[in-house]
N, C-alpha and C positions, 0 to 999 in steps of 0.2 A: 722875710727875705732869707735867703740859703746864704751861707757864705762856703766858702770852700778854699781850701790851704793844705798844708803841708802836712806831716805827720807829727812833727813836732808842734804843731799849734796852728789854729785859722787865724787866715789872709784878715787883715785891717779890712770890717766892714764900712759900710758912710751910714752908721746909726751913731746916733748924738751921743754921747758921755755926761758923766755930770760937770757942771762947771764949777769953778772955785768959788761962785756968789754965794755969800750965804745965805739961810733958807731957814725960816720959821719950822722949829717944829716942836712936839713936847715933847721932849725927850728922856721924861720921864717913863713915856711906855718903853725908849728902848732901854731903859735898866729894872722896870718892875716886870713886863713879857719878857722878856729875855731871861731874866734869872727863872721866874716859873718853869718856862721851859729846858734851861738848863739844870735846873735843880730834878724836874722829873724825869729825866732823859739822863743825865750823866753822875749824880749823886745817890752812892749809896745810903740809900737808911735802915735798922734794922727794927724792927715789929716782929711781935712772935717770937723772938728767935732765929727772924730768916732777914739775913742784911742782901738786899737787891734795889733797883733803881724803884722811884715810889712811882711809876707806871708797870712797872710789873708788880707791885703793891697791888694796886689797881685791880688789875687784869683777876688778880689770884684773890682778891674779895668777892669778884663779881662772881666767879666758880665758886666760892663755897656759901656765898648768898642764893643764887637760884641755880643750884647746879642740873636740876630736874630740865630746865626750860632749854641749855644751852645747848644741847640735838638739836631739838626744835628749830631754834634760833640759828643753827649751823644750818640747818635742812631748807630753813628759806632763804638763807644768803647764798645757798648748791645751784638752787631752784632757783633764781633771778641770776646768777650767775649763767644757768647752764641755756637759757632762753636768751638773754642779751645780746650774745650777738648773733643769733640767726633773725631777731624783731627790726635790729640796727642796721643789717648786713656788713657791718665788719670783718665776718668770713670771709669775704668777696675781696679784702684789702690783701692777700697774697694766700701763698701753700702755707705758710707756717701757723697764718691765720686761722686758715679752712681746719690743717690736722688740729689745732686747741681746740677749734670749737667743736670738734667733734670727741676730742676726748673729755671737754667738760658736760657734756651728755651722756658720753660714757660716766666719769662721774657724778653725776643725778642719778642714776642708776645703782651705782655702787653704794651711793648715801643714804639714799631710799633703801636699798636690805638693811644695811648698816642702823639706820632708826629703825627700821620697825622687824628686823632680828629676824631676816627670813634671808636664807641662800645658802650655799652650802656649806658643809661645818670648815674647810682652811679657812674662806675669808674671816671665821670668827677666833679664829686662832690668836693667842694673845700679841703676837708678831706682827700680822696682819690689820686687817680690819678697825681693833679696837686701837693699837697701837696709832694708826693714821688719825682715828676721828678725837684721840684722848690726848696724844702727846703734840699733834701737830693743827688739825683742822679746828677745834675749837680754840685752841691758842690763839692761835692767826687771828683767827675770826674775830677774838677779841683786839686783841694788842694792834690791828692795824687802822679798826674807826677809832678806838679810844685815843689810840697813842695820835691820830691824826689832830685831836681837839689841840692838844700841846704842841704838835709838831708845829702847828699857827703860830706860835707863839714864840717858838725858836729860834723861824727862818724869816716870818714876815714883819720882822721890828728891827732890821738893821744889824742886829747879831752876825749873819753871816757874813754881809758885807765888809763889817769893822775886821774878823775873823779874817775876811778872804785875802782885805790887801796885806795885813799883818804876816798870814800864811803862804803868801807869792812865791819869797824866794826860795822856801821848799817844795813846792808842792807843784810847781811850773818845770822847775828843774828837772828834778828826782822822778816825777812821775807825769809828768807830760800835762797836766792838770791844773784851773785855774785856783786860786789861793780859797777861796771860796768853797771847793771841796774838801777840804781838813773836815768842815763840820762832817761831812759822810763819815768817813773815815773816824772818826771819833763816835759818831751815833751806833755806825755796827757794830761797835766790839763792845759797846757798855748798852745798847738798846737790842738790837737784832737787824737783820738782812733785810727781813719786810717793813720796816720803819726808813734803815736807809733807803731802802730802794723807792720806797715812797717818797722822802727828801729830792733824791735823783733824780724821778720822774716828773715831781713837780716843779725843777728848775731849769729840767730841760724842758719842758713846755713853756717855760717864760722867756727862754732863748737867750739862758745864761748858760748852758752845757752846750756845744757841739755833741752830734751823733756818736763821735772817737769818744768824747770825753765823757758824755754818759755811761759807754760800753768801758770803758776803763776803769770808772768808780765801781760801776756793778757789779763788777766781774775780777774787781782788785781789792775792793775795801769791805765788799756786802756781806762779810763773815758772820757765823753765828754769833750771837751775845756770851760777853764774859761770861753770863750767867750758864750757858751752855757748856762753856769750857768746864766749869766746875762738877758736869755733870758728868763729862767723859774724865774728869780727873781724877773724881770718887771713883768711876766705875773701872779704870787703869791702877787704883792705887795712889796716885801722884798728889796728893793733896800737901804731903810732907814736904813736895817739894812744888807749889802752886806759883811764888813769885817768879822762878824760874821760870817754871813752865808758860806762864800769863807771856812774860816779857821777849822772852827766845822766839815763843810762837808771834807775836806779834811785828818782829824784828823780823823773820822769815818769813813771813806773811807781806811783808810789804817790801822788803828786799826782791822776792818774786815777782811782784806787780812792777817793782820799776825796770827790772828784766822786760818781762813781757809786754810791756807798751813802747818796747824799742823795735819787736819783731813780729813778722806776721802771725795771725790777721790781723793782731790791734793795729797796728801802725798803721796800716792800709784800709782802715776803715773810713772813709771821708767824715771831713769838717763841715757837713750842713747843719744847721740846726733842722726843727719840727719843721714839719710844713706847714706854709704858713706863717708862721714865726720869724721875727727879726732879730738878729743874734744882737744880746747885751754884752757889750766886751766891759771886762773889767776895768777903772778908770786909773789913768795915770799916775804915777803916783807926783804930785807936786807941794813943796813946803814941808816934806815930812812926810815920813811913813804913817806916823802915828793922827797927825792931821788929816792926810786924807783919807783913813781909816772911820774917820770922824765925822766927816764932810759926807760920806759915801753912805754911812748911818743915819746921817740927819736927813737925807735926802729918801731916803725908805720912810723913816717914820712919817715925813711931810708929805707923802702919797699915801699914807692908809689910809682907805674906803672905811674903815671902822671896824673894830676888832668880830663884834658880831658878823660881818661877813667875811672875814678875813677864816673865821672859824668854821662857819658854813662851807664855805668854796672847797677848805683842804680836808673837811672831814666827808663833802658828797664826795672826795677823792679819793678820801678812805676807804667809804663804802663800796665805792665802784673795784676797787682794787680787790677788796676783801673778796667781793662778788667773784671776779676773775679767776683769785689764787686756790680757794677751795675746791670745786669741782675738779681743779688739775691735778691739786694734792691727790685727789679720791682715786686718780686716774693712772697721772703717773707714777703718781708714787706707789700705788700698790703696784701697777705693771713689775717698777723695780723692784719691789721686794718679792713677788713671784718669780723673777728671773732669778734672785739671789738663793731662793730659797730650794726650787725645783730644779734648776738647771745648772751646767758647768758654765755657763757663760763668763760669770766672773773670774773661773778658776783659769780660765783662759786667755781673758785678758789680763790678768797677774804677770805673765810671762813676757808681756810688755814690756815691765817693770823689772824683773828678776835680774838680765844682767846688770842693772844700776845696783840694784841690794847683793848681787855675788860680789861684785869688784868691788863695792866700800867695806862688803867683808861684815855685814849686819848678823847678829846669831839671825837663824833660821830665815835665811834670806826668801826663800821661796812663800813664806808665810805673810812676813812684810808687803812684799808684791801684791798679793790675792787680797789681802786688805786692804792696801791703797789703793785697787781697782775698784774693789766691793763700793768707796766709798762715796763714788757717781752715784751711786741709786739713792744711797743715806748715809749721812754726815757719823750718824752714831753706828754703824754697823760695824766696821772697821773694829773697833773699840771690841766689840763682844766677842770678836775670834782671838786675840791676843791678851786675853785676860790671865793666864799662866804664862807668860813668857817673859824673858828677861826684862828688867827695867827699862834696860835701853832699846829693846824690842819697843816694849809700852809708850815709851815717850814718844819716837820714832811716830809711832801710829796717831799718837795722842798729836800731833804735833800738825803729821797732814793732814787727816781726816778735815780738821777746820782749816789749813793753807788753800788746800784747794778750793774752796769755797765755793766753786760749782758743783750741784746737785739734785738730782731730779724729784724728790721726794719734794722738795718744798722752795729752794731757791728758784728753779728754773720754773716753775709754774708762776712765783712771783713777779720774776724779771720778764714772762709774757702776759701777766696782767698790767703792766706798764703800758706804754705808748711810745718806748723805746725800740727800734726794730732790732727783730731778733733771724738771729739764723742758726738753725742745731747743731749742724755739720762744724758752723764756724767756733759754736759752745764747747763742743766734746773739742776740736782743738785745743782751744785753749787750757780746758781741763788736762788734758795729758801736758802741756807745757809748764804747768804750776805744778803737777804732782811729781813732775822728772827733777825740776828745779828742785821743790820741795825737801826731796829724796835725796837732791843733792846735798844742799844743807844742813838737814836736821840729823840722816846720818852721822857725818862727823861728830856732829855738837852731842848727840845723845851716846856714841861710844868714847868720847874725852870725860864726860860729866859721871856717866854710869859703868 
C-alpha cells in the first residue's frame, strides 16, 4: 500500500504497529548477530599494520588471496549485470531505466577490453581504464556480496529497530528521517556508500523508508568510508590534522543534508513507499523510550525465518546489486573521466561556483571552483588538482569532494542499481545544492583553522 503525506513526513497509514504484549523471542541472537555485525561494520581493528573495519579486512584478504581470478570474477558479475535487464525487461520500467541499461552494455564492452587488454592505448592509461577496474569495480564487487552476508546480521535481528526509536528525536527532527536511519548514516562513513545504500534499499523495499526518505538517506548520508577519507587526507597532506578533518567534514556533511531536505527537490519528493509494499511506520513510543526500543527488538527477533535465510535473501541482494553497480562504473564512470580529462567541461562549470569562493575570499578561488565541479565525475579527483596549494585550499577541497556525496563514477551507478527511483536531472540538482552549501561552510571553518 502507498501512503502519501507531507514533506515533513507520511500521513498515518492503517498498517498495524507492534503491540505492547510481550512476545517469545531468543534474544540472544539480538545481542550475539548484532554485535557480529556491528563489530564488522563499525569497529576498527588493525592487522598488518593497516587498522580498518574487519570487512574491509575481508575484502583486502580476498584480493591478495586470488588476485589472478578477481578480472575474471568482475567480468562475469559486468556480464550478468549488463544482460539482466534486457532478459527481465526492467528497461521498459522508465527513460532512466532504458538509458542504464544501455550504458551497462556499454560497460560489458569497456570490461571486455579492459580483461583482455585490447583498445586503444587512453583507455589503458593509468587514469583511466585500470584505475576504474583496480580502485573502484573490483572493490565493489567485492565489498557489496561479502559485506551483504553481515549486513544480515546487522539489520535483521532487531538492532535497527532498538537504534531507531532511541534515534527518533534526532533524526525525525533534524533530518526529516525515521530514527531507524542513524544505522545508514553511521554505516557510510565507517563502511562505504555501496553497503549503505544496500541497507537503504533493503528497507525501503520492506516499507519501512518512504520514497522522500530513502532519496534523503542516499543522497544525505551515502558518503564515502572513513576509510576513503584517509586516502584524500594522505594525498592533501592533512593527516596531522585527521581528527579535525574526520569531524568538521562529518558535521558539514550532515549540517548540508538537514538543509537540503527542507528544499526542493527533496522535500517535494512524495511519501509512497515501493510498489506494492505496505509502509511500516515506526511504533509509538509507550512506557519508555528505552522499553519500547526493547519491545520493537523482541518483536523482529520473534519473526526471524532463520538466520540461513535471512543471510541468503540479503546477499542474493547483494549480488543483484553488485550486478547493477559494475557495468555502470565501466560506463559512467569513465564517460567522466573522459570529460574530465579531454575536455573544458568541468573548467566550465567551476564558474558556477567561483562567485561563492571570490566573496569568501578562498586563496585561489577559481581553482576551488573547477575542483568542486570536477568532483561529480569522481570523489578523488578534486584532491589531485590542489595538491600544492594552501592548506586551507587543501582542506576546503578535502572537505567537499566527500560533502557532496553525489558522484558518477561509482555512487550514482549504485543508487541506480537500487530499486529506489531515481531521476538525473533531479541528482545533478541536488549535487550543486550540497557543494554551494558545502562551499558555504567549510570555507570559513578552513580560512579560521589554516
Amino acid at each position: 500500500m502507498s501512503t502519501s503525506g507531507g514533506p515533513g513526513g507520511p500521513a498515518q497509514p492503517t498498517t498495524v504497529t507492534s503491540t505492547d504484549e510481550p512476545v517469545a523471542a531468543p534474544m540472544w541472537k539480538f545481542f550475539v548477530y548484532s554485535a557480529i555485525g556491528v563489530v564488522m561494520f563499525f569497529v576498527p581493528v588493525t592487522i598488518g599494520g593497516t587498522s580498518t573495519i574487519g570487512l574491509d579486512h575481508i575484502v583486502t584478504w580476498v584480493r591478495g588471496a586470488v588476485p589472478a581470478a578477481l578480472p575474471w570474477y568482475a567480468l562475469a558479475l559486468i556480464v550478468a549485470g549488463a544482460i539482466h535487464p534486457w532478459v527481465t525487461g526492467s528497461w521498459r520500467r522508465s527513460t532512466t531505466d532504458l538509458v542504464f541499461s544501455i550504458a551497462r552494455a556499454v560497460g560489458l564492452v569497456v570490461g571486455v577490453m579492459l580483461v583482455f587488454e585490447v583498445g586503444p592505448a587512453w583507455l589503458f592509461a593509468e587514469g583511466m581504464g585500470p584505475f576504474l577496474m583496480n580502485a573502484l569495480v573490483i572493490p565493489v564487487g567485492l565489498l557489496v556480496p561479502i559485506g551483504a552476508v553481515f549486513l544480515a546480521l546487522l539489520v535483521g535481528y532487531g538492532l535497527m529497530e532498538f537504534i531507531g526509536v532511541l534515534a527518533r528525536p534526532v533524526m525525525r527532527p533534524i533530518f526529516r528521517t525515521p530514527g531507524r536511519s542513524a544505522i545508514d548514516a553511521v554505516a557510510s562513513f565507517v563502511g562505504s556508500y555501496s553497503l549503505a545504500l544496500l541497507i537503504t534499499n533493503r528497507v525501503y523495499l520492506q516499507g519501512r523508508y518512504t520514497q522522500r526518505e530513502a532519496m534523503v538517506i542516499a543522497t544525505g548520508f551515502s558518503t564515502v568510508s572513513a576509510t576513503f577519507m584517509i586516502v584524500v587526507a594522505n594525498a592533501l597532506d592533512l593527516m596531522s590534522h585527521w581528527s579535525l578533518y574526520f569531524w568538521s567534514t562529518l558535521l558539514i556533511t550532515f549540517v548540508v543534508t538537514a538543509v537540503t531536505v527542507r528544499i526542493p527537490p527533496l522535500s517535494r519528493i512524495p511519501d509512497e513507499t515501493a510498489p506494492g509494499v505496505e509502509y511500516v511506520p515506526e511504533a509509538p513510543v509507550t512506557g519508555g523510550r528505552v522499553a519500547t526500543a526493547w519491545r520493537e527488538a523482541r518483536h523482529t527477533v520473534a519473526a526471524d525465518p532463520g538466520v540461513g535465510r535471512v543471510i541468503l535473501s540479503t546477499f542474493r541482494d547483494g549480488v543483484t546489486m553488485a550486478m547493477a553497480i559494475l557495468p555502470s562504473i565501466l560506463s559512467i564512470g569513465l564517460l567522466g573521466l573522459v570529460l574530465a580529462e579531454f575536455t573544458p567541461l568541468f573548467d566550465w562549470l567551476g564558474y558556477l561556483f567561483y562567485p561563492i569562493t571570490w566573496a569568501l575570499q578562498i586563496p585561489e578561488p577559481l581553482l576551488v571552483a573547477k575542483a568542486a565541479a570536477l568532483g561529480v565525475s569522481e570523489m578523488f579527483l578534486p584532491a589531485a588538482l590542489v595538491t600544492e596549494s594552501a592548506m586551507s585550499v587543501r582542506y576546503v577541497v578535502a572537505v567537499v569532494c566527500v560533502s557532496q556525496i553525489i558522484f558518477f563514477s561509482a555512487m550514482v551507478p549504485s543508487l541506480v542499481g537500487t530499486r529506489i527511483p531515481v531521476s538525473i536531472p533531479r541528482l545533478l540538482i541536488i549535487w550543486f545544492e550540497r557543494v554551494v552549501l558545502s562551499l558555504v561552510l567549510a570555507i570559513p571553518v578552513g580560512l579560521l583553522l589554516f
